[in-house]
N, C-alpha and C positions, 0 to 999 in steps of 0.2 A: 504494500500500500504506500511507504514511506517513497521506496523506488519510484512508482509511478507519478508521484505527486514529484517529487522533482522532476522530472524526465515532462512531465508537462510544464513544468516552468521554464524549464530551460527552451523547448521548442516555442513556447509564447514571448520568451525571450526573443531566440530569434524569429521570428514571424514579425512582433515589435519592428526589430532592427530594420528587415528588408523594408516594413511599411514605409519607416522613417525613410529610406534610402530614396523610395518611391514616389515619395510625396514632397515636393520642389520645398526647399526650407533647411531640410533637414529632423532628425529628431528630437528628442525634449529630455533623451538621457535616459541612462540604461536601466532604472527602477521602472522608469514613466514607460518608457519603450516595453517593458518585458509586459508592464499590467495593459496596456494599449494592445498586445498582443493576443494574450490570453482572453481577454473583453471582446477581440475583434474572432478571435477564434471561435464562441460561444455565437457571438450575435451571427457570426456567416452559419455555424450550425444548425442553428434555430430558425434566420427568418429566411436562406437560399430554399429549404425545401419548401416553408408557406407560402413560398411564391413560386416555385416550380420552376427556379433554377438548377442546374445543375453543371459543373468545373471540373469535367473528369469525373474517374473510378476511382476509388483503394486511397490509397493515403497520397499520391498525388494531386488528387483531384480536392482531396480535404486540406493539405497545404495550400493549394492555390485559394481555393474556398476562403481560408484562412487569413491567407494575405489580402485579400481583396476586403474581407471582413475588418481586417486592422487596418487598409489603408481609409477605411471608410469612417472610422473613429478616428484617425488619426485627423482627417480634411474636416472633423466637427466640434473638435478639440479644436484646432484652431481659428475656426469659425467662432468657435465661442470666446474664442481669446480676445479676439476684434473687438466685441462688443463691449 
């Protein structure tokens, strides 16, 4: 259990990372990045299939899923920064 809960940290980590890499700016630093990740991991989880998208099979297609989920926190994150 302990295993896995790291071993998901560390991929929302990087997933984080890539987002930041992805999204013109830069990132917000590797605590912000790793939980930007892991948030974005869940939300691509949760709302790609209520809408009946789909990024790939198997765990590539959930990485992608993934980054796309964290890039999409990451552009509302700083949307909200603006404000």
């Amino acid at each position: 259990m302990l295993i896995a809960f790291l071993i998901w940290i560390i991929i929302g980590a990087i997933i984080g990372w890539l987002a930041g890499l992805l999204v013109q700016g830069g990132g917000f630093g590797f605590i912000a990045d790793a939980l930007i990740g892991i948030f974005g991991s869940v939300l691509a989880g949760w709302l790609f299939p209520s809408l009946g998208l789909e990024i790939g099979h198997g765990l590539i297609g959930s990485v992608l899923a993934s980054v796309v989920g964290a890039a999409i926190v990451v552009l509302v994150v700083r949307l909200l920064r603006r404000i």
